[in-house]
C-alpha positions, -999 to 999 in steps of 0.1 A, spaced: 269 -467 -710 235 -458 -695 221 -470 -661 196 -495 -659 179 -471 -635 172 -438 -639 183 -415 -608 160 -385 -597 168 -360 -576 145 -337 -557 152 -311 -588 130 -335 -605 98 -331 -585 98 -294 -574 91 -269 -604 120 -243 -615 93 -218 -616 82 -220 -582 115 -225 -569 119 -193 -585 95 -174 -575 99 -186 -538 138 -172 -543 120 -139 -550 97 -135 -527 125 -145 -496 153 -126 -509 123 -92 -511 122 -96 -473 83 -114 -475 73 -143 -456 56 -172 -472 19 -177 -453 -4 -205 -461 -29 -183 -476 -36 -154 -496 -64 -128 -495 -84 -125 -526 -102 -90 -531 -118 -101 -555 -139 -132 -536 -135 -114 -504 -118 -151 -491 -84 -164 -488 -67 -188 -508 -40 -212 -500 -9 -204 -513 7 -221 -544 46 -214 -524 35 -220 -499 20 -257 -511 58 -265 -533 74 -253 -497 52 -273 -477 51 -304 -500 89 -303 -506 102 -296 -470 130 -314 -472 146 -303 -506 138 -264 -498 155 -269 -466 190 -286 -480 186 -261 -507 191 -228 -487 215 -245 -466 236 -250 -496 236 -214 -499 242 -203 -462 206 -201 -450 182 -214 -432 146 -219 -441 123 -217 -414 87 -233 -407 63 -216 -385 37 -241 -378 14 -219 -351 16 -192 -378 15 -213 -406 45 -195 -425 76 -199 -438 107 -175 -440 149 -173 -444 177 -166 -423 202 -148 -435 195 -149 -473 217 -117 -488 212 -94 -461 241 -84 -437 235 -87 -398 227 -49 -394 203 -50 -418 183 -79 -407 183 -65 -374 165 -31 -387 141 -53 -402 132 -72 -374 130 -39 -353 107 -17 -378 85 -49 -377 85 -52 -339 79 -16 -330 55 -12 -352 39 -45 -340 38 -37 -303 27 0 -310 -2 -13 -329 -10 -40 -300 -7 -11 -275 -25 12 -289 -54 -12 -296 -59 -24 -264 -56 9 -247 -88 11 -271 -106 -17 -259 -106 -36 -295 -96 -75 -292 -60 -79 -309 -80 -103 -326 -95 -80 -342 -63 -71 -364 -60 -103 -385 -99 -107 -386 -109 -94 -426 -138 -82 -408 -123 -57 -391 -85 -44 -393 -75 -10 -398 -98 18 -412 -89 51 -422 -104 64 -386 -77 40 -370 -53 57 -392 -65 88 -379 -58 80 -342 -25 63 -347 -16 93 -364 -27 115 -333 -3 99 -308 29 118 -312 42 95 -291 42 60 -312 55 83 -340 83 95 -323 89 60 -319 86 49 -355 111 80 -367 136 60 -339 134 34 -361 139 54 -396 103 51 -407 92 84 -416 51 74 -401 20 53 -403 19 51 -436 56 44 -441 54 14 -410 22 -5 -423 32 -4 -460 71 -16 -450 43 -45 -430 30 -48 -466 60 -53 -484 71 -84 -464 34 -102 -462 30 -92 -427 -2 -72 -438 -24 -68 -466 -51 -48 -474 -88 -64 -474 -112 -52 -504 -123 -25 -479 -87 -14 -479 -86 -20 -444 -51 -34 -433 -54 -71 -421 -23 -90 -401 -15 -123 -421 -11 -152 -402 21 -139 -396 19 -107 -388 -6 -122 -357 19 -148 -349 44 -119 -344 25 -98 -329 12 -125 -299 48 -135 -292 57 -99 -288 25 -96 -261 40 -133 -244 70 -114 -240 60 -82 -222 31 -105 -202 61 -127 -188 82 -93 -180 79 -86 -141 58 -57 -138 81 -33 -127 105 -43 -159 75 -35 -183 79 1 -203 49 23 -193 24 33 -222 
């Protein structure tokens, strides 16, 4: 006996591919920004997972809830990323903390330089191979980045790279995503809304 109606469910309007390939990139650690850089225009993109996320809200979110996590929308940053997708508490803590530190070290040492934080996400500018040079220089920051088991500069912007909180501009200068500046200015709120005498000194 058939229906009279046929029933759809939201399987029906998202593609298996894409729901694929946003499985991939989420259970790799990346967030999901709204656009994309593209060396070869020099311009971004917008995001094709990002579009089936954004589109679909509602069956992405039910979705990883069935599987015990939680997607989450980041509409200042325009991004999208999981809770607790495979990865034990430990581990997404050491995440978090190799992002943070090497977030706030950048910020630090940027504005101890005079340069707008701006300046990091702007595909005009970033971070040059003389940047590299000077973050490399402070023993201090890398003392700090071997606390948190990344071996140095290199190691801390591509582990950035890995999880789209940077990319590389067709200068190979390293650019924040919209992500990577979102993080970065909630890690400044922070510190700003310390009491001065609670802030560390550097």
């Amino acid at each position: 006996m058939t229906n009279e109606h046929q029933r759809f469910s939201s399987f029906d309007l998202v593609s298996a591919k894409d729901s694929r390939n946003v499985y991939k990139a989420f259970q790799a650690g990346k967030v999901i920004t709204k656009f994309l850089f593209n060396n070869g225009t020099g311009s971004y993109t917008e995001s094709h997972l990002y579009q089936s996320l954004f589109n679909h809200l509602d069956h992405y979110t039910t979705l990883y809830s069935h599987i015990g996590s939680k997607l989450v929308f980041e509409p200042e940053g325009d991004f999208f990323y999981i809770r607790g997708l495979d990865l034990d508490e430990d581990e997404s803590d050491a995440t978090a903390l190799k992002i943070q530190a090497t977030l706030i070290l950048l910020g630090s040492i940027f504005t101890r330089r005079g340069f707008n934080l701006e300046h990091l996400s702007s595909i005009q500018y970033g971070i040059d191979d003389n940047d590299l040079i000077y973050l490399k220089a402070q023993s201090e920051s890398l003392d700090i980045l071997k606390a948190c088991k990344l071996e140095n500069w290199e190691d801390a912007l591509s582990f950035l790279v890995k999880r789209n909180i940077a990319f590389y501009n067709h200068h190979n200068n390293l650019i924040l995503t919209s992500a990577g500046q979102y993080f970065l200015n909630k890690l400044v709120d922070s510190y700003n809304s310390r009491p001065e005498d609670e802030r560390p000194v550097g």
